[in-house]
C-alpha positions as CSV (number, residue, x, y, z in Angstrom):
1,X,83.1,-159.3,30.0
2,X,85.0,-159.0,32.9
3,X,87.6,-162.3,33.9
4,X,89.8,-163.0,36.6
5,X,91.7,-166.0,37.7
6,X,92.5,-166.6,41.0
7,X,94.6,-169.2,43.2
8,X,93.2,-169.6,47.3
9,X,95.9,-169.5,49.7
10,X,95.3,-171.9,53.1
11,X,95.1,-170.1,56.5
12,X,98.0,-170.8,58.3
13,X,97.4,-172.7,61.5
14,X,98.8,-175.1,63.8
15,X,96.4,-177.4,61.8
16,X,98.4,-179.7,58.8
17,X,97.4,-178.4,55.5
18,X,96.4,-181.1,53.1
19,X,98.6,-180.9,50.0
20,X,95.9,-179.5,47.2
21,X,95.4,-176.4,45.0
22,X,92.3,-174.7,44.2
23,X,92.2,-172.3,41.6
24,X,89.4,-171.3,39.1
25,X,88.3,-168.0,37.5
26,X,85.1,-165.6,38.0
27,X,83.9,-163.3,35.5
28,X,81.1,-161.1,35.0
29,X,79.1,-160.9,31.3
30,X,76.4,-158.3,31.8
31,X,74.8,-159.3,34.9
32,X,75.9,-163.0,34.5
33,X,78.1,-164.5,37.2
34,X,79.8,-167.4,36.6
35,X,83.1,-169.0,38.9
36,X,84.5,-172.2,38.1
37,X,86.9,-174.1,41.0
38,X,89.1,-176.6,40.7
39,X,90.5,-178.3,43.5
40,X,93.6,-180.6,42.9
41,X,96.1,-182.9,44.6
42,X,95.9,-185.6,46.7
43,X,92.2,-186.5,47.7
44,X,92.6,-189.2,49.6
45,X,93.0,-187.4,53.0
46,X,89.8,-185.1,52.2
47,X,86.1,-185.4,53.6
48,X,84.3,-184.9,49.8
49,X,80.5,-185.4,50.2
50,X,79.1,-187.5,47.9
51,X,76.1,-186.5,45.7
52,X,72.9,-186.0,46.8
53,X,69.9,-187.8,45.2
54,X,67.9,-185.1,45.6
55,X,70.0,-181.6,45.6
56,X,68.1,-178.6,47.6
57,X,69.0,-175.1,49.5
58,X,70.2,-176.3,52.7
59,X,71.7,-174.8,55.9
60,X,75.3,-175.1,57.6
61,X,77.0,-176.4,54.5
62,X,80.2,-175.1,55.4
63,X,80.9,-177.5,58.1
64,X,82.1,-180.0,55.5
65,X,83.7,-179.5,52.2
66,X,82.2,-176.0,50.9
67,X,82.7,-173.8,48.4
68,X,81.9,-170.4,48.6
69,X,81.7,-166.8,46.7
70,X,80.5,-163.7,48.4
71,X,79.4,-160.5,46.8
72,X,78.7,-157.0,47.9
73,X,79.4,-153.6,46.0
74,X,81.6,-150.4,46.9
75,X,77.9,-148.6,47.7
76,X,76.5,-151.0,50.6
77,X,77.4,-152.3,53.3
78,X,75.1,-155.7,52.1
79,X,76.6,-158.9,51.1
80,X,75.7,-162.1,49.7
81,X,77.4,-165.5,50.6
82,X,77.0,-168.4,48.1
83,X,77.5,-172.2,49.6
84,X,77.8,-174.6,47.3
85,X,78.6,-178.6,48.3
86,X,80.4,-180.9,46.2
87,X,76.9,-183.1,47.4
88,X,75.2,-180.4,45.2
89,X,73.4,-179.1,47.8
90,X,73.6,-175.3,48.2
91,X,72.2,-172.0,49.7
92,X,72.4,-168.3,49.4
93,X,72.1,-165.3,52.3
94,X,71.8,-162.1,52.5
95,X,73.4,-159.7,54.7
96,X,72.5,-156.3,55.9
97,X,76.0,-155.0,57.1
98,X,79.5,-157.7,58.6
99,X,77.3,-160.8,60.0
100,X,74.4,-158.8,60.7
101,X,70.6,-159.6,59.5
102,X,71.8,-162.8,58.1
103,X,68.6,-164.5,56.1
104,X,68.3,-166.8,53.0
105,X,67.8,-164.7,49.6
106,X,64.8,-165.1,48.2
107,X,65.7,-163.8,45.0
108,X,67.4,-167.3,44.1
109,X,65.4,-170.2,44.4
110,X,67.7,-172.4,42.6
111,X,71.3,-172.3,41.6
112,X,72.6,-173.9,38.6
113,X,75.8,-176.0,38.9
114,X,77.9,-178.5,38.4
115,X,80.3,-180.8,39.0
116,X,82.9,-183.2,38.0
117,X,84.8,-185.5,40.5
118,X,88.4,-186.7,38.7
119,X,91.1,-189.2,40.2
120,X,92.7,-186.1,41.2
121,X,90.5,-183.6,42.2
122,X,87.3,-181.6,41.4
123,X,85.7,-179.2,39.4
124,X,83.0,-177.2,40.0
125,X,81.4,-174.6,37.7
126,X,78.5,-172.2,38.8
127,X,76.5,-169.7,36.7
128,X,73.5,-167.5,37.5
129,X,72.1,-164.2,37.1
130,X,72.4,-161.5,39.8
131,X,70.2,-159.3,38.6
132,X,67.4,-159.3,41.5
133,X,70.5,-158.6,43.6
134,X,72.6,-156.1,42.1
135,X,72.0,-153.4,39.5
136,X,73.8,-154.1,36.5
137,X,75.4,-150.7,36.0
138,X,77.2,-151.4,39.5
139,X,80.6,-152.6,40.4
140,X,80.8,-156.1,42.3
141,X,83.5,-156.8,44.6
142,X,84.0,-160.5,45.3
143,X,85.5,-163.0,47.6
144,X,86.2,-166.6,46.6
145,X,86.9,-168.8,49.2
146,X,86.7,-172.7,50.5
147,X,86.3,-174.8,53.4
148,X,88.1,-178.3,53.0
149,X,87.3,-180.7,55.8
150,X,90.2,-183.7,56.2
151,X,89.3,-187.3,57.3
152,X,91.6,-186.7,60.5
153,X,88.5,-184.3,61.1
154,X,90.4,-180.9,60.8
155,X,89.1,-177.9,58.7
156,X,91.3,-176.1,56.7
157,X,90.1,-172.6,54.8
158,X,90.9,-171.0,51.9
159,X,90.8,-167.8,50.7
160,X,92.1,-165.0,48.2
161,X,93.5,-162.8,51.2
162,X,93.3,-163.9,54.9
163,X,93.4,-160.3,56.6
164,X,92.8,-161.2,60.2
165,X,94.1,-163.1,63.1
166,X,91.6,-166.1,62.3
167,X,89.5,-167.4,58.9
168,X,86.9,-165.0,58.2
169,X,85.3,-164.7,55.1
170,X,82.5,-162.2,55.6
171,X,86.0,-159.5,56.2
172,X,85.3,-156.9,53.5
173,X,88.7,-156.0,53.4
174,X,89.0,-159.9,51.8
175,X,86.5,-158.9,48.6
176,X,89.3,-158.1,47.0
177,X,88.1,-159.0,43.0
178,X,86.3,-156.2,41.5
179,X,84.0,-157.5,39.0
């Protein structure tokens, strides 16, 4: 079993940052992935959806309050980008090469998570197996990242590493966990 913790660092912008923390941990048993966030601090000035009565694969989920995991290995250019909604709606793509070919996986129809809203803050745990995707003799490289929408209606993101002049997850040079 491979662990890692990790701590997201905010983009810097002329945006105000709201005053949170996220941290969690990934690790890798086998083929099993599972990453658990939790985002901290004062909640009152965040845009957190509420649950969904009826939690399915949906599009554009990271114009609100999204958290997200992408995968790839050192042997391929493709990458997968995992959204996951406090709401608990969520959705996976696939991509052929950096934002090219973009389409939902097909290989996961569902994606087991969960989560807990506190006073002061959030957790969210996800666990599936990536099997259809990746081999499980290969290396995964990983990117953990968050989008955090404020109720002034500003977006703030969050990353491991923020290697260019503007948020942008799908950077390969940001995958920087190797699982």
């Amino acid at each position: 079993m491979i662990e890692r913790a990790f701590l997201l660092k905010p983009f810097l912008s002329d945006e105000p940052l709201p005053d949170i923390q996220i941290t969690g941990s990934i690790y890798r048993s086998s083929n099993i992935i599972a990453v658990r966030y939790e985002l901290t601090g004062l909640m009152a000035g965040l845009v957190i959806p509420g649950p969904a009565a009826g939690p399915f694969r949906k599009h554009s989920l990271w114009n609100d309050t999204c958290f997200e995991l992408f995968l790839g290995t050192w042997t391929s250019p493709r990458y997968w980008e995992f959204n996951i909604s406090p709401s608990g709606h969520w959705n996976v793509y696939r991509f052929n090469d950096y934002r090219q070919g973009m389409q939902e996986e097909p290989a996961i129809t569902s994606l087991p998570f969960h989560i807990e809203n506190r006073q002061d803050g959030l957790l969210l745990c996800l666990e599936f197996l990536a099997d259809k995707m990746i081999p499980p003799d290969q290396a995964i490289v990983a990117a953990v990242t968050a989008v955090v929408k404020t109720t002034d209606g500003g977006m703030t993101y969050w990353a491991l590493v923020h290697p260019g002049q503007r948020p942008d997850f799908h950077r390969r040079d940001g995958f920087i966990i190797e699982l």
